[in-house]
N, CA, C and O of each residue as an XYZ file, in Angstrom:
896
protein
N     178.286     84.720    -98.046
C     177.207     85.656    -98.019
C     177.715     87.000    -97.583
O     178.728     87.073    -96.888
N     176.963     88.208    -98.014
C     177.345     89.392    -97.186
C     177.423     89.048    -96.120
O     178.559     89.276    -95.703
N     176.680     88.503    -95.252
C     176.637     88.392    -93.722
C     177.729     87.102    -93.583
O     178.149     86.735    -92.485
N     177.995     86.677    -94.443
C     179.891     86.005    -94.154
C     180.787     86.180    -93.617
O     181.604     85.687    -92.840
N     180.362     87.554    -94.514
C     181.732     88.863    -93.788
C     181.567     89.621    -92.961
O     182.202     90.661    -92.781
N     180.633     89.173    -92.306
C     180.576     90.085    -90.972
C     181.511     90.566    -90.366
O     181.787     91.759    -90.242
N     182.106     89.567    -89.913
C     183.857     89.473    -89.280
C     184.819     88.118    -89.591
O     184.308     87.060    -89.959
N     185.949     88.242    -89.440
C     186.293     86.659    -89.467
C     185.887     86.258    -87.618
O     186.040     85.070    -87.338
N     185.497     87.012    -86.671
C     185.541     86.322    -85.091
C     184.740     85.047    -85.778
O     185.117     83.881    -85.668
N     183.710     85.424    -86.415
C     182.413     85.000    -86.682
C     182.767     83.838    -87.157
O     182.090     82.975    -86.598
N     183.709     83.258    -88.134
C     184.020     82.811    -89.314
C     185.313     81.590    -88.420
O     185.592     80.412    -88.644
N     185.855     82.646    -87.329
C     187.053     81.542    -86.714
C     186.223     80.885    -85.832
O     186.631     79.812    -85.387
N     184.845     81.412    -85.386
C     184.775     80.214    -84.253
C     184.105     78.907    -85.060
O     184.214     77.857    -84.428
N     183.467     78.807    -86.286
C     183.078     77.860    -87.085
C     183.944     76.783    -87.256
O     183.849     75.575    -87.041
N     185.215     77.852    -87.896
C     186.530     77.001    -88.412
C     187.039     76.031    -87.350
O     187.500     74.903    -87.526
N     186.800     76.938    -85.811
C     187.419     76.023    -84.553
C     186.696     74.711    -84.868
O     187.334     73.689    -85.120
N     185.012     74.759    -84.848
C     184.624     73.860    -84.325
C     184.548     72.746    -85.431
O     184.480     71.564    -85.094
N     184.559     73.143    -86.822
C     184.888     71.877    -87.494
C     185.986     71.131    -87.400
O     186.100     70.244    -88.246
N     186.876     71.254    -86.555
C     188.197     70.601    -86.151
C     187.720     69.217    -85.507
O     188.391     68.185    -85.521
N     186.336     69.379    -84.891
C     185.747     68.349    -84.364
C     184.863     67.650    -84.789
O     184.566     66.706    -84.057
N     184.211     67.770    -85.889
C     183.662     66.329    -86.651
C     182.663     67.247    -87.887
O     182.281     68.388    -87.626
N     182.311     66.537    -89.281
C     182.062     66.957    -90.573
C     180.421     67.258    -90.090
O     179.842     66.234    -89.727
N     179.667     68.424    -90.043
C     178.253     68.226    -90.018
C     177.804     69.767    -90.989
O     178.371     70.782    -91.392
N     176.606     69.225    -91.019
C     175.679     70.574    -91.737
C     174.767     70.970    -90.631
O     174.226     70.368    -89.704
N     174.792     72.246    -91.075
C     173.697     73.199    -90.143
C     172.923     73.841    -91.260
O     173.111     73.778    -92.475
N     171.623     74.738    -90.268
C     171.102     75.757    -91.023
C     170.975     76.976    -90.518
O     171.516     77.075    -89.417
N     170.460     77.948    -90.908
C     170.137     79.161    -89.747
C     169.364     80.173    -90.244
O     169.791     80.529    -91.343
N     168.744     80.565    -90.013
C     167.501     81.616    -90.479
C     167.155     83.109    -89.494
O     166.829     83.060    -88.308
N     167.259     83.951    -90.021
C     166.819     84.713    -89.501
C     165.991     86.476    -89.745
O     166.079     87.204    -90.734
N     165.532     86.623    -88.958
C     164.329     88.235    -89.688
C     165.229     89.666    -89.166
O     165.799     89.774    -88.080
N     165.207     90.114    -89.639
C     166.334     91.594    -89.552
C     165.244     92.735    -89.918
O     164.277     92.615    -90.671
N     165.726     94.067    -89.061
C     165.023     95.495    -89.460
C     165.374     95.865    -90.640
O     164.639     96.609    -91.290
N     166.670     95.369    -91.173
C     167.522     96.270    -92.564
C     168.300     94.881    -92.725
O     168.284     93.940    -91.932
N     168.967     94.975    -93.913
C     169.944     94.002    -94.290
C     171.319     95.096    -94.629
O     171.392     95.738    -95.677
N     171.994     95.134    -93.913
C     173.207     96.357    -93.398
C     174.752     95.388    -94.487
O     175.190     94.363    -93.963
N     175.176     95.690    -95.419
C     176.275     95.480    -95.646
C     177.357     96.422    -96.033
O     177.406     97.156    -97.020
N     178.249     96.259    -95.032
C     179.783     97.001    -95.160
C     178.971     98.868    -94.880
O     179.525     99.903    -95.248
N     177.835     98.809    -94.284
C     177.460    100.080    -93.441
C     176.058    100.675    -94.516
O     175.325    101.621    -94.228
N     175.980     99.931    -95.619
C     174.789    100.275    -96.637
C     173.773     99.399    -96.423
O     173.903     98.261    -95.973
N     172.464    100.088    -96.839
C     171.455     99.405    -96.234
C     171.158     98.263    -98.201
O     171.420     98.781    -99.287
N     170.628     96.854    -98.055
C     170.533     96.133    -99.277
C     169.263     96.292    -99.376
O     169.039     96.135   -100.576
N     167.933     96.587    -98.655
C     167.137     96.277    -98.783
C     165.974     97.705    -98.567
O     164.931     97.577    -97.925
N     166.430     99.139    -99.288
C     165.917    100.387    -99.071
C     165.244    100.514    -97.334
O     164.160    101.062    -97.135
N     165.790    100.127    -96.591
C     165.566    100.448    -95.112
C     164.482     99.217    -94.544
O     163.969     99.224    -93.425
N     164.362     98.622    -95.144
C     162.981     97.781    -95.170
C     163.204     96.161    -94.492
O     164.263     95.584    -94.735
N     162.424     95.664    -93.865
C     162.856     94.693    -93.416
C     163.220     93.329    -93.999
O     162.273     92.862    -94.632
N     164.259     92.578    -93.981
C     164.633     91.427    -94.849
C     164.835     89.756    -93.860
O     165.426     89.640    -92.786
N     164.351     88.984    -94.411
C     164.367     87.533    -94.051
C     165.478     86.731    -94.839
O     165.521     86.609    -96.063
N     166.365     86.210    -93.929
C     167.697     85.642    -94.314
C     167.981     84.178    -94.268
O     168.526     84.114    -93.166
N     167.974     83.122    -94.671
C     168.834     82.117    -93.975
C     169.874     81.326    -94.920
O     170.016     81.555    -96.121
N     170.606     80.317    -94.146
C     171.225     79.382    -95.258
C     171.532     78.303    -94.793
O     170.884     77.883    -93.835
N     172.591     77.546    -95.323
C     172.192     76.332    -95.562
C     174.120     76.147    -94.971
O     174.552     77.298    -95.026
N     175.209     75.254    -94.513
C     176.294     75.340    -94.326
C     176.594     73.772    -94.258
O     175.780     72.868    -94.072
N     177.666     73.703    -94.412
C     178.558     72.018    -94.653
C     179.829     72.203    -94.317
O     180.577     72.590    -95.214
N     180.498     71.932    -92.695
C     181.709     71.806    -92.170
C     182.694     70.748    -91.907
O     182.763     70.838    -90.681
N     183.208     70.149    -92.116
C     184.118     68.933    -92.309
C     185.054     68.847    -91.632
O     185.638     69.930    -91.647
N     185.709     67.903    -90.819
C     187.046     68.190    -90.248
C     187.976     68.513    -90.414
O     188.801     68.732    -89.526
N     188.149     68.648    -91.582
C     189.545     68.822    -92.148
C     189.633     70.251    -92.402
O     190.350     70.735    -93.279
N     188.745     71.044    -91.463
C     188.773     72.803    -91.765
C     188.195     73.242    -93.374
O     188.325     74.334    -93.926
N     187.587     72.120    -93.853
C     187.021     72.724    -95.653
C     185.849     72.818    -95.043
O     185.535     71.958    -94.219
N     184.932     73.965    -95.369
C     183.415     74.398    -95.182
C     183.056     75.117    -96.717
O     183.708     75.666    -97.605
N     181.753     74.802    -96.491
C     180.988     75.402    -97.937
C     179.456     75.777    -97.448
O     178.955     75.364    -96.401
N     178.899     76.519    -98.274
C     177.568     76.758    -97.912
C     176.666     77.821    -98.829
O     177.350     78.290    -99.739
N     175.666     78.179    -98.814
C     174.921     78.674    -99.582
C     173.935     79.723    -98.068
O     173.656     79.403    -96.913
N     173.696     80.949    -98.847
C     173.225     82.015    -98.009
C     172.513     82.844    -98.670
O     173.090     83.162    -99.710
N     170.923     83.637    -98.460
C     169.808     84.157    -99.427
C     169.657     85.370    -98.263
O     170.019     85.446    -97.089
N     168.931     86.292    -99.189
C     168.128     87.277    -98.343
C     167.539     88.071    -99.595
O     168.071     88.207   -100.696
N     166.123     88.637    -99.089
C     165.655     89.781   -100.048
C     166.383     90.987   -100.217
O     166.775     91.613    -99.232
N     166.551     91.285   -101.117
C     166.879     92.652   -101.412
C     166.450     93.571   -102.731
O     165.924     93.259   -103.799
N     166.932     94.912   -102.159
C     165.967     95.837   -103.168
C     166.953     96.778   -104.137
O     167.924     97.221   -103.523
N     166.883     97.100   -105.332
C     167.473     97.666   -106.452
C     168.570     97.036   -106.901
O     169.604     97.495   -106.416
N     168.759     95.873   -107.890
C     169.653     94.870   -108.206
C     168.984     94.584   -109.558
O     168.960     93.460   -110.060
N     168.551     95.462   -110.002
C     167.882     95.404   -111.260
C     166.813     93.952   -111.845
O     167.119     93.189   -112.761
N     165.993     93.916   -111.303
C     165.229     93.017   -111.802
C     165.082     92.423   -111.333
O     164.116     91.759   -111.710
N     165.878     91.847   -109.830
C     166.401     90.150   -108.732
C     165.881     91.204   -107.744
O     166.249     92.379   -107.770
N     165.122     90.768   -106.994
C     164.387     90.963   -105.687
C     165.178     89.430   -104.409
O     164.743     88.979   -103.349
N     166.231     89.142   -105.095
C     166.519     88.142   -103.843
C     168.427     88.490   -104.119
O     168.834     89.156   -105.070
N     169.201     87.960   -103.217
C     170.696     87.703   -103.236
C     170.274     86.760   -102.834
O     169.352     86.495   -102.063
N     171.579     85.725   -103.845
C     172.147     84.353   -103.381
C     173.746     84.290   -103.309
O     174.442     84.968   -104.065
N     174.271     83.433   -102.353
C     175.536     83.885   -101.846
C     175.958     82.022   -102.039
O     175.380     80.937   -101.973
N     176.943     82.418   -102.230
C     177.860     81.066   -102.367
C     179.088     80.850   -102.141
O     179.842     81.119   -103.076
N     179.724     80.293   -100.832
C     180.403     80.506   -100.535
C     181.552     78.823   -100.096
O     180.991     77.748    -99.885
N     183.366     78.987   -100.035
C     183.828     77.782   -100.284
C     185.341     78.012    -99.262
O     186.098     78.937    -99.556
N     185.534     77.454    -98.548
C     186.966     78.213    -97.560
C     187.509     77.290    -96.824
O     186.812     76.364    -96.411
N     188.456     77.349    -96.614
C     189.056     76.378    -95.103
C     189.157     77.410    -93.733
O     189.384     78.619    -93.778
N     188.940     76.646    -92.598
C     189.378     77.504    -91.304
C     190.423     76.407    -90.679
O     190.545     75.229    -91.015
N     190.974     76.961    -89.908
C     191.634     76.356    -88.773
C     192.630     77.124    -88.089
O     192.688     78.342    -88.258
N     193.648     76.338    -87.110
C     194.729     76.725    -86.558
C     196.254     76.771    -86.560
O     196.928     75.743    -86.632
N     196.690     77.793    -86.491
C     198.143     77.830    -87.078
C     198.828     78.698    -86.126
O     198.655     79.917    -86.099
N     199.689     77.993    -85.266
C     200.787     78.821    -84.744
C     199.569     79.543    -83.419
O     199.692     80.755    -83.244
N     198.868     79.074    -82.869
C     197.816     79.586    -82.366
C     196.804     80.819    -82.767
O     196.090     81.489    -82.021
N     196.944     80.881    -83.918
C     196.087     82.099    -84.106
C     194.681     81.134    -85.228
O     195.074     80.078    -85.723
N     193.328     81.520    -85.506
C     192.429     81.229    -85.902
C     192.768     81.374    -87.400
O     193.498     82.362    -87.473
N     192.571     80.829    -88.684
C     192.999     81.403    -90.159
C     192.082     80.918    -90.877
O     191.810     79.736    -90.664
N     191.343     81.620    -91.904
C     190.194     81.136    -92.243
C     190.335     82.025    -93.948
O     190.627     83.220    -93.978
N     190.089     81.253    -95.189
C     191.117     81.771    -96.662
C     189.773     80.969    -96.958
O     189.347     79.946    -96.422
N     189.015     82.074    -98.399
C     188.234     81.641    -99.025
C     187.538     82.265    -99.956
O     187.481     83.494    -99.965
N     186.955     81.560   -100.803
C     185.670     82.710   -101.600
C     184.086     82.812   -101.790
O     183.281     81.927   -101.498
N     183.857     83.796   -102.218
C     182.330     83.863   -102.050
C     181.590     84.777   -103.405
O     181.932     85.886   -103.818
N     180.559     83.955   -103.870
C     180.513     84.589   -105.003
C     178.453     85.270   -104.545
O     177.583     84.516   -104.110
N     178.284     86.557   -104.793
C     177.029     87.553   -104.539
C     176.526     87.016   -105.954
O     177.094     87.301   -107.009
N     175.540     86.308   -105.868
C     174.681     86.559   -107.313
C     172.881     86.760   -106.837
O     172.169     86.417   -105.893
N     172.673     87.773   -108.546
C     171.114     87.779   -107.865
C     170.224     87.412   -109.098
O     170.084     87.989   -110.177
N     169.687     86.309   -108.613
C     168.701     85.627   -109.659
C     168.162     86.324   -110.455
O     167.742     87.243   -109.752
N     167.742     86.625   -111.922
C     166.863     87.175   -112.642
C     167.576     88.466   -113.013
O     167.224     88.970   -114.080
N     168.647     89.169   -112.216
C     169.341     90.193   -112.576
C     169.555     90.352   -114.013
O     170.022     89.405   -114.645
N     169.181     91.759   -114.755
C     169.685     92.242   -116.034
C     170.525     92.965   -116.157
O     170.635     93.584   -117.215
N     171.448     93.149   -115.076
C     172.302     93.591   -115.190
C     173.978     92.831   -114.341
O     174.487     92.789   -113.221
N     174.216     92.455   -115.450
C     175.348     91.268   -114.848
C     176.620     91.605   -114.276
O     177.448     90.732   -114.014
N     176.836     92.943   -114.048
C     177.519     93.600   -113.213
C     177.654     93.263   -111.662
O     178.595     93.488   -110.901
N     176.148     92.519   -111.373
C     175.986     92.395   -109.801
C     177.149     91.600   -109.356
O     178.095     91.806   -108.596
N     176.684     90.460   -110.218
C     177.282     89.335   -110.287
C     178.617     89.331   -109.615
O     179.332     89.951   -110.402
N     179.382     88.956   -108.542
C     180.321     89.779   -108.078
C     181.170     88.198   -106.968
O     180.595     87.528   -106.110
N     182.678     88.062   -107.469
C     183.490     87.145   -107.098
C     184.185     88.019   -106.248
O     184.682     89.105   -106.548
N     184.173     87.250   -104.774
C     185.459     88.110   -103.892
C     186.285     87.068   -103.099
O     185.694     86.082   -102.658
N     187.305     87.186   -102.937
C     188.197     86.566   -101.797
C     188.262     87.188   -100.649
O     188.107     88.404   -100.537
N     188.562     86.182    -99.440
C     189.501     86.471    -98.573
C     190.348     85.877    -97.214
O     190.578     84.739    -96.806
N     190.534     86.617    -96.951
C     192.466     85.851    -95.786
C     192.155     86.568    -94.655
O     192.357     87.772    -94.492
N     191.474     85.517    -93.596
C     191.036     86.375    -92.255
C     192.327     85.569    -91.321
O     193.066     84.738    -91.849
N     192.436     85.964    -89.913
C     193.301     85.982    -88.945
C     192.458     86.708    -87.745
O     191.908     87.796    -87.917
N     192.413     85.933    -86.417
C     191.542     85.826    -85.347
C     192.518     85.182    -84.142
O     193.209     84.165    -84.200
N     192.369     85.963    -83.222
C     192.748     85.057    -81.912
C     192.235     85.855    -80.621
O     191.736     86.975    -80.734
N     192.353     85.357    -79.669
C     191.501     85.430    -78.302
C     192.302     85.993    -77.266
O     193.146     85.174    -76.903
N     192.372     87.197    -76.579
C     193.153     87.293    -75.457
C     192.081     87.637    -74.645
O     191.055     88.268    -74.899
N     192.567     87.019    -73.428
C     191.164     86.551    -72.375
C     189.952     86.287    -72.876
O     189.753     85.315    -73.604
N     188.997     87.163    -72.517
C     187.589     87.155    -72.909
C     187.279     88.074    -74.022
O     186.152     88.541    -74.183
N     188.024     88.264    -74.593
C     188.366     89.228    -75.511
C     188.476     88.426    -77.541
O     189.546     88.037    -78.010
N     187.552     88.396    -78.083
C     188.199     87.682    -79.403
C     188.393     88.712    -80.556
O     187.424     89.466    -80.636
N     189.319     88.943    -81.421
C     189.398     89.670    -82.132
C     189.762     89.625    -83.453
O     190.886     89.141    -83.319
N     189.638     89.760    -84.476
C     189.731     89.602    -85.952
C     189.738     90.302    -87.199
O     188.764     90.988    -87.507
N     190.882     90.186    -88.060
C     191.096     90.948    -89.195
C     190.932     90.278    -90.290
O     191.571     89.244    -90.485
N     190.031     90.770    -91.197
C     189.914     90.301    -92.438
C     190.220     90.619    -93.610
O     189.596     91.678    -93.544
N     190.732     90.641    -94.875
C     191.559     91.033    -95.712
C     190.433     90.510    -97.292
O     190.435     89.343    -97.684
N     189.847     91.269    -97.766
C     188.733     90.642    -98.686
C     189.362     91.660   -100.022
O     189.584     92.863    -99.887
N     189.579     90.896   -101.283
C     189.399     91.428   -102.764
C     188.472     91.243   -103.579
O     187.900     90.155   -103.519
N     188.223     91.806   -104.153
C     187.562     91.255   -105.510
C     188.489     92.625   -106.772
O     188.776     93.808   -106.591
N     188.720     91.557   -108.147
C     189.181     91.996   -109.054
C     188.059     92.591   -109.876
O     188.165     93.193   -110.945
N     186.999     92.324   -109.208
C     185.996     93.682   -110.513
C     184.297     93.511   -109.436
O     183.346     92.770   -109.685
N     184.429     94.312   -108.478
C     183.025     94.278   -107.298
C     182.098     95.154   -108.252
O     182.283     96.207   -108.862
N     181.151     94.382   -108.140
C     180.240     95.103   -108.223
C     180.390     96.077   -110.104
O     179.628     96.988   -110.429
N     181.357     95.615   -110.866
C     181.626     96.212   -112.016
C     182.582     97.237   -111.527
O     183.260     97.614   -112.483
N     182.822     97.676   -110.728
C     183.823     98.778   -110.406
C     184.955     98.609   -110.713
O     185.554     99.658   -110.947
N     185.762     97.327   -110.859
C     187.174     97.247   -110.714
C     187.450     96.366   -109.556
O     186.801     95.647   -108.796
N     188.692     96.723   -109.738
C     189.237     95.864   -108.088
C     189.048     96.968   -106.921
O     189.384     98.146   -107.047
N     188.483     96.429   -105.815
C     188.286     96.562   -104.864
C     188.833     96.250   -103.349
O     187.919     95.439   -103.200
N     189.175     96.217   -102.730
C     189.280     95.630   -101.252
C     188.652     95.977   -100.139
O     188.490     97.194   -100.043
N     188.234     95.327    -99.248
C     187.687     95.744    -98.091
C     188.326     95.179    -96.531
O     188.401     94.030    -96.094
N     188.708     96.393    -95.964
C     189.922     95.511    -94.799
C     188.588     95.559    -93.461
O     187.928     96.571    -93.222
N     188.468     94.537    -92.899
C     187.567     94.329    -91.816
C     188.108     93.875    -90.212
O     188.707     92.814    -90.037
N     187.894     94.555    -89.412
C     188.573     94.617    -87.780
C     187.190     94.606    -87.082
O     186.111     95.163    -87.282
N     187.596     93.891    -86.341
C     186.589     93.243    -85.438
C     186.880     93.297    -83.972
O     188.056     93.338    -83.609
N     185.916     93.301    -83.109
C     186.110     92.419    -81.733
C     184.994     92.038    -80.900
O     183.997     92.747    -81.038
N     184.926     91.193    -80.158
C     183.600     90.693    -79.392
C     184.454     90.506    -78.606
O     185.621     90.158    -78.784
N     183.601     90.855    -77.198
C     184.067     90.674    -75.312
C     182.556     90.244    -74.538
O     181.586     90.774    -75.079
N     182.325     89.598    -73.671
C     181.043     89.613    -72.571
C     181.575     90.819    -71.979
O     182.666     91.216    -71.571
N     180.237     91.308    -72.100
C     179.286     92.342    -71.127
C     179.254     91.629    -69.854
O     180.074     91.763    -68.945
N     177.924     90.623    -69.870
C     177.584     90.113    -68.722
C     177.578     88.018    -68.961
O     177.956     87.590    -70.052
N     177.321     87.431    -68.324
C     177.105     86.027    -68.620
C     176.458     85.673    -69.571
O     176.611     84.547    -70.043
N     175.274     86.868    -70.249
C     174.758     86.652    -71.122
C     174.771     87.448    -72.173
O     174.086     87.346    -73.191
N     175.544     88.224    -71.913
C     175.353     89.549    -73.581
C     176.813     89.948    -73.373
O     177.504     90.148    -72.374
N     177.064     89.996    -74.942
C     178.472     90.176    -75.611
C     178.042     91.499    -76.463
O     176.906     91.823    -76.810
N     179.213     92.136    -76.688
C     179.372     93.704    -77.100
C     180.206     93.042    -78.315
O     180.850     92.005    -78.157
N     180.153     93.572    -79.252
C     180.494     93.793    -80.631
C     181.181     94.983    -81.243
O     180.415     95.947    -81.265
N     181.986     95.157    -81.586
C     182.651     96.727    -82.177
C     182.967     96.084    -84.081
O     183.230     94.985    -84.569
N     182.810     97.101    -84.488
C     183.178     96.713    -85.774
C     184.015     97.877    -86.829
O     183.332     98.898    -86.910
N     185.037     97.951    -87.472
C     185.351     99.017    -88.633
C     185.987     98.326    -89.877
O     186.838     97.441    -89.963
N     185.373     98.942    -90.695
C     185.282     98.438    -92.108
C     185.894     99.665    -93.146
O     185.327    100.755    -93.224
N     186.913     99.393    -93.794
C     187.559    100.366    -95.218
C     187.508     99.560    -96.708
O     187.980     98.531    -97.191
N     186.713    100.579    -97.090
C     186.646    100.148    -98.535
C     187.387    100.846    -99.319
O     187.364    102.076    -99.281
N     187.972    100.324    -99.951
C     188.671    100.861   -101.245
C     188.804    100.434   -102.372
O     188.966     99.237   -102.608
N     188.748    101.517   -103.427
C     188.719    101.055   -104.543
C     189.892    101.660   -105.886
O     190.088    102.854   -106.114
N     190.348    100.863   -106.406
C     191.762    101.370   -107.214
C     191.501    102.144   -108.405
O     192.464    102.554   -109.052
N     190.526    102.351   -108.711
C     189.820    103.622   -109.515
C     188.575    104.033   -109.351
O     187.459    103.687   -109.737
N     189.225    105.190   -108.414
C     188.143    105.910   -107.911
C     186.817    106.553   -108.710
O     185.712    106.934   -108.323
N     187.535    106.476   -110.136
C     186.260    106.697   -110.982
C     185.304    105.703   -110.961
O     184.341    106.241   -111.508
N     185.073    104.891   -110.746
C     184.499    104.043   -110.590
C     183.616    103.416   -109.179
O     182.676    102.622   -109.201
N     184.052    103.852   -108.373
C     183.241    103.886   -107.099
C     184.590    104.854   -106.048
O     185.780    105.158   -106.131
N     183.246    105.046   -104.967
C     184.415    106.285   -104.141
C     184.462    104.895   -102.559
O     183.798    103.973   -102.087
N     185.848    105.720   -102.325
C     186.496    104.901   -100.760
C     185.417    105.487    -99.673
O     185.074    106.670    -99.656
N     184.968    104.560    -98.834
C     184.371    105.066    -97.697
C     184.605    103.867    -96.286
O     184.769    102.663    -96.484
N     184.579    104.382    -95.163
C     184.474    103.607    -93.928
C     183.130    103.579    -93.605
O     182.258    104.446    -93.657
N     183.126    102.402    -93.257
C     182.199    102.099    -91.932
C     182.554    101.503    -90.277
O     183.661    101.301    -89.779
N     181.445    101.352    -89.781
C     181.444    101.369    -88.254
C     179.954    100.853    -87.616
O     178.825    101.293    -87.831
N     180.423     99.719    -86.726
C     178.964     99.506    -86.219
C     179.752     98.555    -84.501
O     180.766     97.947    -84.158
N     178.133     99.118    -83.813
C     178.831     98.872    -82.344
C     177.207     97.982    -81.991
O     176.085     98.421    -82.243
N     177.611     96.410    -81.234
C     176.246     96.383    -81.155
C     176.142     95.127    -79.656
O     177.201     94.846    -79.094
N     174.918     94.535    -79.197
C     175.211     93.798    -78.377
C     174.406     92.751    -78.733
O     173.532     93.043    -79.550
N     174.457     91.339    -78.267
C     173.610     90.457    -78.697
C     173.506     89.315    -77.529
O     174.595     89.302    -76.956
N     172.836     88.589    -77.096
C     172.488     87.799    -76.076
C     171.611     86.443    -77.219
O     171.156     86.446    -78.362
N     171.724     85.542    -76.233
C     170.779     84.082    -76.239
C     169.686     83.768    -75.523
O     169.633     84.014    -74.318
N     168.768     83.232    -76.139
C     167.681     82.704    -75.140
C     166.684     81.831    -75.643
O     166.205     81.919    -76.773
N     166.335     80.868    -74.667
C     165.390     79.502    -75.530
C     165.748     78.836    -76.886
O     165.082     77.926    -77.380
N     166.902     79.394    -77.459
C     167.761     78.853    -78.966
C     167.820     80.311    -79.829
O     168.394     80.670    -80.857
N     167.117     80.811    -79.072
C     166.984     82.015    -80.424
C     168.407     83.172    -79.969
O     168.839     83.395    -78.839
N     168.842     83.702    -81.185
C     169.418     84.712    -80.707
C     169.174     85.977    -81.264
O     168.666     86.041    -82.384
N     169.467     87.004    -80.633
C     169.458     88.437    -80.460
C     170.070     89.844    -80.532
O     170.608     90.401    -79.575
N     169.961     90.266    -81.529
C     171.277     90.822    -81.918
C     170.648     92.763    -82.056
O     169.659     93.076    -82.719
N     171.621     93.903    -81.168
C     170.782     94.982    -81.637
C     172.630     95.899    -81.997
O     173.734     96.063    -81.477
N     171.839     96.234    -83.235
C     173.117     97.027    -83.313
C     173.479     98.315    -84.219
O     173.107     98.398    -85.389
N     174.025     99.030    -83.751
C     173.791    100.832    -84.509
C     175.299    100.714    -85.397
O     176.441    100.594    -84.956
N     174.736    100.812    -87.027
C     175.742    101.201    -88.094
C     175.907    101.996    -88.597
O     174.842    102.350    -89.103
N     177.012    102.909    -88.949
C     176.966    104.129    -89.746
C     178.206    104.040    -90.911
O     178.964    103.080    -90.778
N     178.366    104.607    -91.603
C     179.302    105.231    -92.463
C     179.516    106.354    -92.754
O     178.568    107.132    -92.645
N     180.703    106.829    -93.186
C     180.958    107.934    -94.074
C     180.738    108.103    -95.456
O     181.074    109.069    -96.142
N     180.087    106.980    -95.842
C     179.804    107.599    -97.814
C     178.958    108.614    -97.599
O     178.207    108.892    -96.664
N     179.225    109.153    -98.693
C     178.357    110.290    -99.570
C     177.183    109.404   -100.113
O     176.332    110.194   -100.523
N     176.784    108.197   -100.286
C     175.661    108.463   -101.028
C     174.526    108.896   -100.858
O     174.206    108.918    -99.669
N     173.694    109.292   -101.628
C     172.415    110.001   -101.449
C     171.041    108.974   -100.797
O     170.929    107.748   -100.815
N     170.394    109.704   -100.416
C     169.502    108.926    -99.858
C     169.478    108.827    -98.321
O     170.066    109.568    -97.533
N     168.694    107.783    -98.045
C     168.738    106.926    -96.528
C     169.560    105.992    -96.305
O     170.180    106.019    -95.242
N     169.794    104.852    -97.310
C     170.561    103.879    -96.998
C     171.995    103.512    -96.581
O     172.331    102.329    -96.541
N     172.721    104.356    -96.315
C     174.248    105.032    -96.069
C     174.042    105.672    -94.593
O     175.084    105.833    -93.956
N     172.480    106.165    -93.792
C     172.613    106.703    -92.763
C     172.278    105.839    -92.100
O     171.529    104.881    -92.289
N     173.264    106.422    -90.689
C     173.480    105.612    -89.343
C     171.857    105.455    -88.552
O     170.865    106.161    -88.369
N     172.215    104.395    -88.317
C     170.584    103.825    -87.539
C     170.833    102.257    -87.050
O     171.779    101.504    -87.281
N     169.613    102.059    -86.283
C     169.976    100.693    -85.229
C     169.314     99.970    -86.110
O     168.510    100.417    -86.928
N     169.669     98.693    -85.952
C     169.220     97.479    -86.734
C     168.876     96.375    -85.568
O     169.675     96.404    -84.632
N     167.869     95.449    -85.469
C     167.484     94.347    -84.579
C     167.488     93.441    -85.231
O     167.126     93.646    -86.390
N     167.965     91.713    -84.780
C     167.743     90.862    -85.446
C     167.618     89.804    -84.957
O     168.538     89.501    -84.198
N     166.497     88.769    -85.126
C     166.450     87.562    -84.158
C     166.384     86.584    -85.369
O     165.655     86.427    -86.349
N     167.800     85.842    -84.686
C     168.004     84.235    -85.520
C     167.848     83.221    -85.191
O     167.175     83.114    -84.166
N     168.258     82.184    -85.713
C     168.162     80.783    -84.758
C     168.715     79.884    -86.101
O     168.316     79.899    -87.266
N     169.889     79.033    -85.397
C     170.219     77.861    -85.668
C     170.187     76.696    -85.751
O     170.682     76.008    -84.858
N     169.385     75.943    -87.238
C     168.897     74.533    -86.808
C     169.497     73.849    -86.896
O     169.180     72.704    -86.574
């Protein structure tokens, strides 16, 4: 799913824990914006997310991931599909996989969009941190693409963790879409099962509009 790629931190602590026995989860959750790689998916508007996941011991995970979204020509929803191994190597977290963006009903089959990628994660103290390495040979119709993703999460306090995030996109013909960064800094806490997430994203694209400008996003999830 977009929200796959959040980070690999995200992605290695999964991978850890399927080391310990094959189960499925679910997880759902309501968001102010649906924020990917620093663009807003859903014209500023609020979006309802969840999915569906299958982890195995042997570090193979798969899963399926939805949310509304707006201007995708005709598809008022993303569906995400996604297939990877995680685990441990040499002590560091490694997590190699793909994920394919499709949006139901779309007339324009450009959306349609296959990406890889080769994350690397490890922990010093309280400190976890993670690089992700994502392609796709034709995003979004543009061409090949990459997006390099750096991460880190630390506790604040016993109960709230700080988040930093920077994101580079690039693209190998620029005629075709332009390079831009993003950036988002945020904090998130637990409580009664639910969790809590508030966090301010911005970028440097040029594009026009609202959806490219920096603003806070809130989001409460929960894992069944």
């Amino acid at each position: 799913m977009k929200a796959f790629t959040k980070t690999l931190i995200a992605g290695s602590v999964m991978a850890a824990s399927t080391v310990a026995m094959a189960e499925f989860s679910a997880n759902v959750a309501m968001t102010t914006d649906y924020i990917f790689r620093g663009v807003s998916q859903n014209d500023n508007d609020p979006a309802i997310q969840g999915g569906f996941d299958y982890s195995h011991k042997s570090g193979l995970y798969a899963g399926v991931w939805a949310s509304n979204v707006s201007g995708y020509a005709g598809s008022s929803m993303e569906m995400d599909l996604y297939l990877g191994w995680g685990g441990e190597i040499a002590g560091l977290s490694i997590d190699v996989g793909a994920l394919r963006y499709d949006y139901p009903n779309t007339t324009n089959k450009d959306n349609v969009t296959d990406e890889y990628h080769f994350g690397v994660s490890k922990k010093f103290g309280s400190v976890s941190t993670g690089l992700t390495f994502n392609f796709s040979n034709d995003f979004y119709g543009a061409g090949d693409a990459t997006y390099l993703d750096f991460g880190a999460e630390m506790p604040v306090t016993k109960s709230i963790t700080a988040a930093v995030h920077y994101g580079i996109t690039d693209y190998d013909d620029n005629t075709r879409g332009t390079d831009y960064d993003d950036w988002s800094v945020g904090l998130s806490t637990e409580r009664d099962g639910f969790g809590f997430d508030l966090t301010y994203t911005d970028t440097d694209s040029g594009c026009t509009g609202s959806t490219c400008d920096g603003q806070f996003v809130f989001t409460i999830s929960k894992e069944l």
